[in-house]
N, C-alpha and C positions, 0 to 999 in steps of 0.2 A: 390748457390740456397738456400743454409740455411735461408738469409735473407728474399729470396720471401718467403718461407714458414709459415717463424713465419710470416709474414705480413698479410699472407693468413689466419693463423691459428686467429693472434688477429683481422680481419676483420670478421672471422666466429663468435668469442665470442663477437663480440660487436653487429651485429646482429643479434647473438641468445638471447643477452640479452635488447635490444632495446626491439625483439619483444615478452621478456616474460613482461617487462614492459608496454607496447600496450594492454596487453593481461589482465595483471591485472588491469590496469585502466578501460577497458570495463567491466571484473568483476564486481569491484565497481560499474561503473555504473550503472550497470543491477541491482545489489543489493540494491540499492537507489531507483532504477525506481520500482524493487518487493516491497519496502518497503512503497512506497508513493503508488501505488493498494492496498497495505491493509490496510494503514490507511483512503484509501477511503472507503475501503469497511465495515471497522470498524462504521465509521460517516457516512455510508447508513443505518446501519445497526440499529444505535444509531439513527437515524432520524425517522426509520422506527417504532419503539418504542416508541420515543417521542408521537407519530400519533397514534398509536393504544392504547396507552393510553389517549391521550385528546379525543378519539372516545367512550372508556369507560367510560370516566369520564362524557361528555355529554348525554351517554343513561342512565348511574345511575342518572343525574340531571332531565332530561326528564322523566324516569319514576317513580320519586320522586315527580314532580309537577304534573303527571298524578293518581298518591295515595293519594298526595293532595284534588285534584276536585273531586277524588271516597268519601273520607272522608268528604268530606263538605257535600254532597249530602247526 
């Protein structure tokens, strides 16, 4: 019975370690998948600034050419 045993016992350690390696590949994975949401939310984030800046920059030009026409007059 010695034999079944250790056979039993190396079929236990190979999948307990199958499935610690299952386990950390999902890991990774998930830490890849958190990592690419935040570099989206990074470049939403970076877009959403681009925007509120050229929204700036168009009302200082707009009402640059509207101190214009005050100053003509």
């Amino acid at each position: 019975m010695g034999f079944i045993d250790d056979a039993k016992d190396a079929v236990d350690a190979t999948g307990k370690k199958i499935g610690r390696a299952v386990d950390d590949a999902k890991d990774r994975i998930e830490d890849k998948v958190d990592e690419g949401k935040a570099d989206a939310k990074v470049k939403h984030a970076e877009a959403e600034v681009r925007q509120a800046e050229a929204e700036r920059d168009t009302t200082e030009a707009k009402n640059d050419y509207k101190a214009t026409l005050r100053d003509d007059n």
